[in-house]
C-alpha positions as CSV (number, residue, x, y, z in Angstrom):
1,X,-0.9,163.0,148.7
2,X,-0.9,165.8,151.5
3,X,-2.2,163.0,154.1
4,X,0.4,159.8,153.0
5,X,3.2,162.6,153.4
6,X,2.0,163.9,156.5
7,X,1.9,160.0,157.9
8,X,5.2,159.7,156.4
9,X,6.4,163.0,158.0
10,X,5.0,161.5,161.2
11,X,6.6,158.7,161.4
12,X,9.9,159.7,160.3
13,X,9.6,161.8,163.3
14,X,8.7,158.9,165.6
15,X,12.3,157.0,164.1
16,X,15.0,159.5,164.5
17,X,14.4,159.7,168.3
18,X,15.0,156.5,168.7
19,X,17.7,155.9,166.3
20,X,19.7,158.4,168.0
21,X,19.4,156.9,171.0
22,X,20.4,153.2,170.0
23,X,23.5,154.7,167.7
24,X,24.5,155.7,171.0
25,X,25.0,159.7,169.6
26,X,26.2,162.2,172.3
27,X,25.0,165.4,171.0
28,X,24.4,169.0,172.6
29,X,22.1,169.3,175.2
30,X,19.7,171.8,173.2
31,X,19.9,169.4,170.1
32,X,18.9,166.5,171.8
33,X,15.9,168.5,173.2
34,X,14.9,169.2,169.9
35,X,15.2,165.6,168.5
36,X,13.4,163.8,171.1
37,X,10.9,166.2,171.4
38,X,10.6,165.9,167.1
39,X,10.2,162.5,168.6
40,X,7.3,162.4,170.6
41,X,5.4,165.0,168.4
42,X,5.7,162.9,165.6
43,X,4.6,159.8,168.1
44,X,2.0,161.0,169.4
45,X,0.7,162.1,166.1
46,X,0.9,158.3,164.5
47,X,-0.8,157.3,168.4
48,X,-3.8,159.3,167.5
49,X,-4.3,158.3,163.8
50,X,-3.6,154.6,164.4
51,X,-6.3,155.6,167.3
52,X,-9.0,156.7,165.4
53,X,-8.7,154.2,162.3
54,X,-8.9,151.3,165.9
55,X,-12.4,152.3,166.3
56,X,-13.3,150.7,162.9
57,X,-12.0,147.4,164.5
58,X,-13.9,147.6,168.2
59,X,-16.9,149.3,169.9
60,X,-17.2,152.4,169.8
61,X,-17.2,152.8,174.1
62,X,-13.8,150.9,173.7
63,X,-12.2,152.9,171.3
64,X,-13.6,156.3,173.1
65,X,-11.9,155.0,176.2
66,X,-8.7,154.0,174.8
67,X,-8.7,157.2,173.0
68,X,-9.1,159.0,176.4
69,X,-5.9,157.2,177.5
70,X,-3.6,157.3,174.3
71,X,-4.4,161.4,173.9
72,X,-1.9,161.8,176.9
73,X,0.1,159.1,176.6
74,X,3.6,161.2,175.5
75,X,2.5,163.6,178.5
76,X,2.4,160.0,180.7
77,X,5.6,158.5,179.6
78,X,7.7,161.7,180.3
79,X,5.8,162.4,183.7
80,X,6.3,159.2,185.1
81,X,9.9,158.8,184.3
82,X,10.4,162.0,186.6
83,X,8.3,159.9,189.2
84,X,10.4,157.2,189.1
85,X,13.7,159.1,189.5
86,X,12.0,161.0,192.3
87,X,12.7,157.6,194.2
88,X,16.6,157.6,193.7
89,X,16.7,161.2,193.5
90,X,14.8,163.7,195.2
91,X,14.8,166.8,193.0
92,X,13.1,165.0,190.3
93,X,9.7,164.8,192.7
94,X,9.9,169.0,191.5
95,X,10.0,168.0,188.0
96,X,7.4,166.0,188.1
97,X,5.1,168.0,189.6
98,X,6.1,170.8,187.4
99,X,5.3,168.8,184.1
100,X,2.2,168.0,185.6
101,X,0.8,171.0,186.5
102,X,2.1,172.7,183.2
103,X,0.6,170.1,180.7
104,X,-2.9,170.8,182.8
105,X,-2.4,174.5,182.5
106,X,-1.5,174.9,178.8
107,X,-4.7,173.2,178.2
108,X,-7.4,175.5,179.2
109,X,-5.5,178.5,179.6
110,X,-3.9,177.9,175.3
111,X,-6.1,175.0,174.0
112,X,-9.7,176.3,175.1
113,X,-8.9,179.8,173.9
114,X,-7.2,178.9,171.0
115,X,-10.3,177.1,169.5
116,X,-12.5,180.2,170.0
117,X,-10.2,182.3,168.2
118,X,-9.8,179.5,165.4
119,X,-14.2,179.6,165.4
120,X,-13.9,183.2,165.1
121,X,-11.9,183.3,162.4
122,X,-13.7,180.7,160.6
123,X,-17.1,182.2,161.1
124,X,-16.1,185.7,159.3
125,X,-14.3,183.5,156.7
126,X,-17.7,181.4,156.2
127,X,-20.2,183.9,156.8
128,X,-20.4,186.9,154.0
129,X,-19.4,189.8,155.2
130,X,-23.4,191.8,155.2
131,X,-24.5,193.9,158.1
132,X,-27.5,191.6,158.4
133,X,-24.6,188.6,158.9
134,X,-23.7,190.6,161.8
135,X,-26.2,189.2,164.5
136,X,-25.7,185.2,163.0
137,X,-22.6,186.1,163.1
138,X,-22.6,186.5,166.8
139,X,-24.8,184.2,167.7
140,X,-22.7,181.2,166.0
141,X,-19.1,182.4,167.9
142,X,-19.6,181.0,171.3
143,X,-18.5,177.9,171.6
144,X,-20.6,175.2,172.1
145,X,-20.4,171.9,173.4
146,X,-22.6,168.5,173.0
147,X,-25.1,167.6,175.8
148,X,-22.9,164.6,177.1
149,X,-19.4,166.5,177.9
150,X,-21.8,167.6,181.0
151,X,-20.6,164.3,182.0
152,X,-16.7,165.4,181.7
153,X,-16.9,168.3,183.1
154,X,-18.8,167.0,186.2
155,X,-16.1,164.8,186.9
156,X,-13.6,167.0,186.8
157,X,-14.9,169.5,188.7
158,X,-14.9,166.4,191.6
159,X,-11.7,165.9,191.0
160,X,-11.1,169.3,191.5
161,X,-12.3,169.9,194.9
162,X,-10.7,166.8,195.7
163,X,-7.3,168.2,194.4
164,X,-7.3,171.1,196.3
165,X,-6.5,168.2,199.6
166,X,-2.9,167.9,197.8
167,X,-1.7,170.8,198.8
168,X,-2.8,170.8,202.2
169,X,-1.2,167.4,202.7
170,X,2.5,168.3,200.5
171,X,2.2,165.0,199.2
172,X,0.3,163.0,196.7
173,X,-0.8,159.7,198.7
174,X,-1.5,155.9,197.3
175,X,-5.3,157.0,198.8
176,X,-4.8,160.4,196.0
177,X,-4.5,157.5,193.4
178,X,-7.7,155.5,194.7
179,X,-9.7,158.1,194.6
180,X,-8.2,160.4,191.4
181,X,-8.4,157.0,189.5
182,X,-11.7,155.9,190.9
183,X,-13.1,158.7,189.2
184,X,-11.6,158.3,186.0
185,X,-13.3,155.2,186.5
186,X,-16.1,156.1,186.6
187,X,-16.1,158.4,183.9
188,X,-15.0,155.5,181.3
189,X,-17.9,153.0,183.1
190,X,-20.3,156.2,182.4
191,X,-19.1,156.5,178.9
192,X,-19.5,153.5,177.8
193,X,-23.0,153.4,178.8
194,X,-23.6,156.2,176.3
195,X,-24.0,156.0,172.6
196,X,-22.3,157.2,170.5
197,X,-21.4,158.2,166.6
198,X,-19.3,156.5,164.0
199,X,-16.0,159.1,164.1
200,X,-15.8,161.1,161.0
201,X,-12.3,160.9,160.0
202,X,-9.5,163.5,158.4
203,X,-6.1,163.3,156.9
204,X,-4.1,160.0,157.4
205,X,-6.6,158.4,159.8
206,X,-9.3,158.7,156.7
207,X,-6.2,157.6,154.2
208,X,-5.8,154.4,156.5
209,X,-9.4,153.6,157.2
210,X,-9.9,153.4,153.3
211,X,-7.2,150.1,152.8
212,X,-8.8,146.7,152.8
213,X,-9.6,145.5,155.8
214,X,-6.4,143.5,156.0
215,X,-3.5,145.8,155.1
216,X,-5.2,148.2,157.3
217,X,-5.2,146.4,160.5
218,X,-1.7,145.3,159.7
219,X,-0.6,149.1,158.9
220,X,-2.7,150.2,162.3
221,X,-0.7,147.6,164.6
222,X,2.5,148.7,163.1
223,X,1.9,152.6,163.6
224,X,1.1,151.6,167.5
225,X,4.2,149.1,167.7
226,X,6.2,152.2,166.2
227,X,4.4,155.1,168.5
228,X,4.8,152.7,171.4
229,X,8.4,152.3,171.0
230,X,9.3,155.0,170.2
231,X,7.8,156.9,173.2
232,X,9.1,154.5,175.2
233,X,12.3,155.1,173.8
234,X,12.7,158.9,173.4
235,X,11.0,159.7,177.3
236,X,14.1,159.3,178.9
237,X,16.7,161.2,177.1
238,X,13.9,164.3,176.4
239,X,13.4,164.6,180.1
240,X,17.6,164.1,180.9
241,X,17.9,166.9,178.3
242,X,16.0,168.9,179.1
243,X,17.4,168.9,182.7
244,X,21.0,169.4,181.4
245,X,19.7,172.2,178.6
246,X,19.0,174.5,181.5
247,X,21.9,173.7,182.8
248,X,23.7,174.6,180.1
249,X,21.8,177.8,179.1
250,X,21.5,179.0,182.4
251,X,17.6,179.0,182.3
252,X,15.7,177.6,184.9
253,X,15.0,174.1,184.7
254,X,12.0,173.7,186.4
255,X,10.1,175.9,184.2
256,X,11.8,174.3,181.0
257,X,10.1,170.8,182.3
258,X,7.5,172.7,183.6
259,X,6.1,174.3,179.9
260,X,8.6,173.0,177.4
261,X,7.9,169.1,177.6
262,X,3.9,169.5,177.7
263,X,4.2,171.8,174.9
264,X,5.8,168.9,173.0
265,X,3.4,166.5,174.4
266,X,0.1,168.0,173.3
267,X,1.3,169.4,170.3
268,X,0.0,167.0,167.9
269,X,-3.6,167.0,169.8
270,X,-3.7,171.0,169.6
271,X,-2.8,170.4,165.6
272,X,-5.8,168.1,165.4
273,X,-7.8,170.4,167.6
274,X,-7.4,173.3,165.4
275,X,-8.2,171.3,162.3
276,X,-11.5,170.3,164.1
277,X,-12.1,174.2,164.4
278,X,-11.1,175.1,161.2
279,X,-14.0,172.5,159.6
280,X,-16.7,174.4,161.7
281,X,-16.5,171.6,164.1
282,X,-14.8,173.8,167.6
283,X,-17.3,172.7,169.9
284,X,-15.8,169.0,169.4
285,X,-12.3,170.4,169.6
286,X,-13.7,171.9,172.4
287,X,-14.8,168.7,173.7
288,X,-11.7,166.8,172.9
289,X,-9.7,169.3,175.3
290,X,-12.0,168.8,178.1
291,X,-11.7,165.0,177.9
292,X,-7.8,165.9,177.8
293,X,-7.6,167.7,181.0
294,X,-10.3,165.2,182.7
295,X,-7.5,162.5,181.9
296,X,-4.5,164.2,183.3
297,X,-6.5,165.5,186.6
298,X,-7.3,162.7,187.6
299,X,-5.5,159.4,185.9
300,X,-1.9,161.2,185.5
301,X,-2.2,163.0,188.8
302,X,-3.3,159.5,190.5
303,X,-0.6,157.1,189.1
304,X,2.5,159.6,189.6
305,X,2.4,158.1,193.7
306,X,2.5,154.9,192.2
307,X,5.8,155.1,189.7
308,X,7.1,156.8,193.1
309,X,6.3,154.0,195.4
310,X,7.1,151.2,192.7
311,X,10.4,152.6,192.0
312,X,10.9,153.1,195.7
313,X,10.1,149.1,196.6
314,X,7.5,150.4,199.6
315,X,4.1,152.4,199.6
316,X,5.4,156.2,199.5
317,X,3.7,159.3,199.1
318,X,5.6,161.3,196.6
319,X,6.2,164.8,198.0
320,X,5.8,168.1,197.4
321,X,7.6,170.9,198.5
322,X,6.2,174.7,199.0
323,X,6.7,175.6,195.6
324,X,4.9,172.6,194.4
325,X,2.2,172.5,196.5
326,X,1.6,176.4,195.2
327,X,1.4,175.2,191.6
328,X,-0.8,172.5,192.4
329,X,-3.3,175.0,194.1
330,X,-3.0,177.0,191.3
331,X,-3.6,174.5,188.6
332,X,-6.8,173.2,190.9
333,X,-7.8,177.1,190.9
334,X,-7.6,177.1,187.3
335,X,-9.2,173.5,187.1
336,X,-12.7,175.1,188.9
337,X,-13.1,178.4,187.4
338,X,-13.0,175.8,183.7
339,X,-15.7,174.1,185.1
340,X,-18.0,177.2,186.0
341,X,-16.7,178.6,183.0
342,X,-18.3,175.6,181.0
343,X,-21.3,175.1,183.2
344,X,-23.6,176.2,180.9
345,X,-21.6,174.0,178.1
346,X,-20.6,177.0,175.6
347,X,-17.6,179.3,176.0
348,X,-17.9,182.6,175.0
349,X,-15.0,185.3,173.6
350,X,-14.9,186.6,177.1
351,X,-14.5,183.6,179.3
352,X,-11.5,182.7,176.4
353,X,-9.8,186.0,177.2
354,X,-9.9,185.8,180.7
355,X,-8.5,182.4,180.8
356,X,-5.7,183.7,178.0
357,X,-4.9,186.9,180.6
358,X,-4.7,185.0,183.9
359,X,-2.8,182.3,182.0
360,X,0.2,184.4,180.7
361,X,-0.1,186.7,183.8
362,X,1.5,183.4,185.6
363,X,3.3,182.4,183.0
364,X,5.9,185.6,182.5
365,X,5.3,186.6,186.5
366,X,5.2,183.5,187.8
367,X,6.1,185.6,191.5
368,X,2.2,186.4,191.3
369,X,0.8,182.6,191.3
370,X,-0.6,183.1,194.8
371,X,-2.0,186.2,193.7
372,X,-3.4,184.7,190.0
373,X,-4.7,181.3,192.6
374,X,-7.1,184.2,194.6
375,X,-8.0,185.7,191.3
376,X,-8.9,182.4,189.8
377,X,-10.9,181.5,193.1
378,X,-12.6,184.8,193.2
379,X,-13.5,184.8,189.8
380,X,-14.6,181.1,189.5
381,X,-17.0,182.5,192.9
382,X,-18.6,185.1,191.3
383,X,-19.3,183.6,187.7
384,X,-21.4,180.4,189.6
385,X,-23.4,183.0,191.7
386,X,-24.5,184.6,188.3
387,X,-24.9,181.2,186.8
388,X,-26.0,179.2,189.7
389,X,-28.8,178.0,187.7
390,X,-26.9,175.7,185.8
391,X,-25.7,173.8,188.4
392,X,-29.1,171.7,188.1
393,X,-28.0,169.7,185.1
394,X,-25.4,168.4,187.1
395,X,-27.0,166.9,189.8
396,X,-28.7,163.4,190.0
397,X,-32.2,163.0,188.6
398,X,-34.7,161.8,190.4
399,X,-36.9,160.8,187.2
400,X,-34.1,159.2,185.2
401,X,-31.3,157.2,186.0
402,X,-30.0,157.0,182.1
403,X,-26.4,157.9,181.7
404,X,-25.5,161.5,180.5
405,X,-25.8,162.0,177.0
């Protein structure tokens, strides 16, 4: 019952975005914030359950990839329409590079320590409360992940160094897209050489999975027809309202696209993420966040120069003032000191709290973000010196040319 209502709930959600929209309703600013970003929430929620109950119906690699893709989708449709509007408009080039960097940055520096606290919690709930429980105790926080995200994370940490070239250049090129989506590429080719598991599913994707084969793939194209539609739907009007919400409130803008949109956008995966923690199960949380920010770093960084130059009717870079370019370092300084942080594939209570701390130092000073970029650097510096020897599992093997994992 909790799971149909929940589905129900969801799609609900999805509807009244839309409705609104084709009613032709003028409402507040601040409402229509809150209605079309219900919206995409609830959209992104149906996305991910229609998702998972897909895998039943094709290969596993298929489904992992398409997963990879529909995770950010919400986060894609709102980001591009600011790169399209860029063309006819040039402060919108600022809010899309502002909903970019934020959706990257509420990843690692809420998501990643948000599931440690959620295994914390767990583990003293599971674990009786004995002093001789103190040591398993311990020993079971740290968060770890399986063997193959080696494979994600050494990805991202190319795309990384890569992305620190953006900011030198103040522009993200046609040749950023070849190579930011070559590598996500090649991450997808890599995955689907590896094997993997049958997905154990929760809440409405389990409550779908059990219908007969029929009504199930017929109630699993209509929850992607109505996820689909409804992004496509809502993206526009969120991302105008949100503009004219500032406006209206006197708040800044930027940082209301900048942190307010993404939060909407990756609500519903932090929801399932928790869950995942919750059942004992963090380190695949863990894993599903990683593959999160892999996809955004490099597929939704790489197509916003080609919304730009579509819109535009030419091949343009799409450009990026000082600010920008400053929040691009800083979400690549961020982006490398996850990677050494994860090099060793388990994050601990302290690498959580320093990502936490230098996340919401930049978040309520965000005057300091060169000064949070050299702290970032610094710090991701020193923690690969002390773990240096890890870096051998993420080089090429000379005995074995099987895929990761």
């Amino acid at each position: 019952m909790t799971s149909a209502l929940l589905l129900l709930g969801a799609v609900a959600l999805a509807v009244i975005g839309p409705a609104v929209r084709l009613l032709g309703l003028h409402l507040a600013p601040q409402a229509e914030v809150l209605i079309y970003g219900l919206a995409i929430v609830g959209a992104a929620a149906v996305l991910a359950w229609a998702t998972e109950v897909a895998q039943l119906e094709v290969s596993r690699a298929l489904a992992f990839s398409v997963l990879a893709l529909i995770a950010v989708l919400p986060e894609y449709a709102v980001d591009m329409y600011f790169a399209w509007r860029a063309a006819s408009d040039p402060q919108y080039a600022a809010y899309a590079a502002a909903n970019m960097t934020g959706a990257n940055r509420l990843l690692v520096g809420i998501g990643w320590p948000l599931v440690v606290v959620l295994a914390v919690l767990t583990a003293r709930r599971l674990l009786p409360a004995k002093p001789a429980d103190v040591a398993e105790a311990r020993a079971a926080l740290p968060v770890a992940l399986p063997d193959d995200a080696r494979l994600d994370n050494g990805v991202l940490l190319a795309a990384t160094l890569y992305s620190f070239t953006i900011p030198l250049k103040g522009s993200i090129n046609l040749l950023d897209m070849v190579v930011l989506v070559g590598l996500f590429g090649f991450y997808a080719w890599r995955v689907s050489q590896a094997a993997r598991g049958e997905p154990e599913m929760l809440g409405p994707a389990a409550l779908l999975a059990a219908l007969p084969r029929g009504p199930r793939r017929a109630a699993t194209i209509g929850l992607f027809l109505v996820a689909a539609v409804s992004i496509f739907l809502v993206a526009e009007p969120f991302a105008e309202a949100l503009i004219e919400a500032g406006t209206v409130l006197g708040v800044d803008r930027f940082l209301l696209v900048q942190w307010l949109a993404p939060l909407a956008s990756e609500a519903p995966e932090l929801i399932v993420v928790a869950l995942l923690a919750v059942r004992g199960e963090a380190g695949l949380g863990l894993a599903a966040l990683l593959s999160s920010r892999l996809n955004q770093w490099t597929l939704l960084v790489g197509t916003l120069p080609l919304a730009y130059s579509v819109a535009s009717g030419a091949p343009r870079a799409l450009p990026l003032d000082a600010h920008q370019s400053e929040e691009v370092l800083l979400t690549a300084a961020q982006s490398l000191l996850a990677f050494v942080v994860l090099m060793d594939l388990r994050l601990t209570g302290r690498d959580s709290l320093l990502l936490f701390a230098l996340f919401a130092l930049q978040f309520f000073v965000p005057a300091l973000r060169i000064e949070v970029t050299v702290a970032y650097l610094a710090l991701a510096v020193v923690l690969f010196i002390v773990n240096r020897g890890e870096i051998r599992h993420y080089l090429p093997s000379r005995r074995s040319r099987a895929p990761v994992g």
